[in-house]
C-alpha positions in Angstrom: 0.0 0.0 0.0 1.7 3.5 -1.0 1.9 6.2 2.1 -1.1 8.3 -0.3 -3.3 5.2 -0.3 -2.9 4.8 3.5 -3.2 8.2 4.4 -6.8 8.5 2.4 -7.9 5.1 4.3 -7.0 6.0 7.6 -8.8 9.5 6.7 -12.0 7.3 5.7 -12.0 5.2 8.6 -12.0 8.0 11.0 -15.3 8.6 9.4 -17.0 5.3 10.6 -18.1 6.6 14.1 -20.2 9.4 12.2 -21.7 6.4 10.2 -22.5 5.0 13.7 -24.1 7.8 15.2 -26.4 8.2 12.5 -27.2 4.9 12.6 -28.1 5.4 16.7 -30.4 8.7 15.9 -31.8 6.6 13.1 -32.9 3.4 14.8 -34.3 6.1 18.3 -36.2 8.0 15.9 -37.7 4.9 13.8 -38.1 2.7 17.5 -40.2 5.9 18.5 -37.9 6.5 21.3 -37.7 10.0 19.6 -41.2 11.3 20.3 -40.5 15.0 20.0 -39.3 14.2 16.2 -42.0 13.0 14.4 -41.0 12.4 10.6 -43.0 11.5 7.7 -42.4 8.4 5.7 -40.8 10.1 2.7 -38.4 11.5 5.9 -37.5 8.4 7.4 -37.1 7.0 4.0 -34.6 9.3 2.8 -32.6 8.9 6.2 -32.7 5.5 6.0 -31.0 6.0 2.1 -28.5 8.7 3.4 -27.4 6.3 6.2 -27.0 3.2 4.0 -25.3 5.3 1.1 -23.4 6.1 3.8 -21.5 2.5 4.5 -21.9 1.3 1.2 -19.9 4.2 -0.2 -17.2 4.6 2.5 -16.6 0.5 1.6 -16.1 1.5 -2.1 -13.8 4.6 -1.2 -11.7 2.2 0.9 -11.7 -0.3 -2.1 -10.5 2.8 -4.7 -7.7 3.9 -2.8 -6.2 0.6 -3.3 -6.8 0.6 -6.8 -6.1 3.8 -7.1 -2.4 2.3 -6.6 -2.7 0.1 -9.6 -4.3 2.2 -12.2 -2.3 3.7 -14.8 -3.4 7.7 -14.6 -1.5 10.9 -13.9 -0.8 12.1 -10.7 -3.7 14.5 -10.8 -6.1 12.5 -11.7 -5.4 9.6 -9.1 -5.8 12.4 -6.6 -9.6 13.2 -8.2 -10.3 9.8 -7.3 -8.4 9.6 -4.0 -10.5 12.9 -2.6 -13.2 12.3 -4.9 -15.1 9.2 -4.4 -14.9 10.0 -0.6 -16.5 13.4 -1.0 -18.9 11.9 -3.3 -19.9 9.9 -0.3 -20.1 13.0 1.8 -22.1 14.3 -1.1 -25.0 12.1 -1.7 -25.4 10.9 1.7 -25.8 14.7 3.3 -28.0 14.9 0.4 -30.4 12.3 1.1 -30.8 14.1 4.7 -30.8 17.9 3.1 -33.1 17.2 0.9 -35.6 15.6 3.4 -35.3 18.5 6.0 -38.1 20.8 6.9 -41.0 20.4 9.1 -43.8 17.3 7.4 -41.6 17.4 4.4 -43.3 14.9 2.6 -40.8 15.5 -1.1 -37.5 16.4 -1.2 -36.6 20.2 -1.3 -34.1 22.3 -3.1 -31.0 20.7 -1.3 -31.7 17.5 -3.5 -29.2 19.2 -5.9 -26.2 17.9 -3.4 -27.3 14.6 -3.7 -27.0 14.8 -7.5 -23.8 16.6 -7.2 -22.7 13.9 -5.7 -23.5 11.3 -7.8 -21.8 13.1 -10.5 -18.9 13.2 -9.1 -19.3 9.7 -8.2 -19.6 8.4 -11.7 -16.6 10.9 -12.9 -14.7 9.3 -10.3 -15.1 5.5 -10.9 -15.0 5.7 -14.2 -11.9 8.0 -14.6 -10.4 4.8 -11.9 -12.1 2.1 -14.1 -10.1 3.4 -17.7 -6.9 3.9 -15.3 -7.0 0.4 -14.6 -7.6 -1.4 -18.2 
C-alpha cells in the first residue's frame, strides 16, 4: 500500500463513528424512542437511504484507494479519485438528509441538488479509476 493510499484510508476510517451515530439517531427515531421528532415516511425514508449510502460508499472509497495504486493515470487525476469518491460519499449521503429537512416534508426540497452533485462526481470518479486500470 503506498503512504497516499494509506493516508486517504485512515482519513475514511476515521469517518466510521459518524456512520455510527447516524445509525443510533436513526434506529431512536424509527423505535419511537424520539417522540418529539416525528417524521413523515418520505423522511425516514430518505434517512434511511443517506445512512445506507453512507456505508456502502465509504466500503467503495476504501476499495479505490487501493486501486487507485494500480491504475495507470496521472498524478492529478489519481488524486480526483483519492478525494473524490470519498467526498462523493459525503455528497449524496448529506444529500439524502438535506433534501428531506423541513418540518412534514413529505418530497424532497431544493437541497436534493447535493445529492445529485454527488453522484456526479461519483460516476466521474469511478469511471476516470475504471479506464486507469484497463
Amino acid at each position: 500500500m503506498t503512504a497516499s493510499a494509506r493516508l486517504m484510508c485512515g482519513l475514511i476510517l476515521i469517518t466510521v463513528p459518524t456512520i455510527e451515530f447516524g445509525g443510533y439517531f436513526l434506529l431512536k427515531v424509527v423505535s419511537g424512542k424520539m417522540s418529539r421528532l416525528s417524521l413523515t415516511p418520505f423522511q425516514q425514508g430518505m434517512f434511511r437511504a443517506g445512512h445506507a449510502h453512507a456505508g456502502v460508499l465509504l466500503l467503495l472509497s476504501l476499495i479505490c484507494q487501493l486501486l487507485a495504486d494500480e491504475a495507470s493515470l496521472s498524478a492529478g487525476l489519481i488524486w480526483l479519485v483519492r478525494i473524490g469518491v470519498p467526498v462523493s460519499t459525503l455528497l449524496i449521503s448529506g444529500g439524502f438528509f438535506a433534501a428531506a429537512a423541513g418540518r412534514t416534508r413529505t418530497a424532497p426540497n431544493q437541497w436534493i441538488g447535493i445529492l445529485y452533485t454527488g453522484v456526479l462526481l461519483l460516476a466521474v470518479c469511478v469511471l476516470t479509476l475504471g479506464i486507469g486500470l484497463l
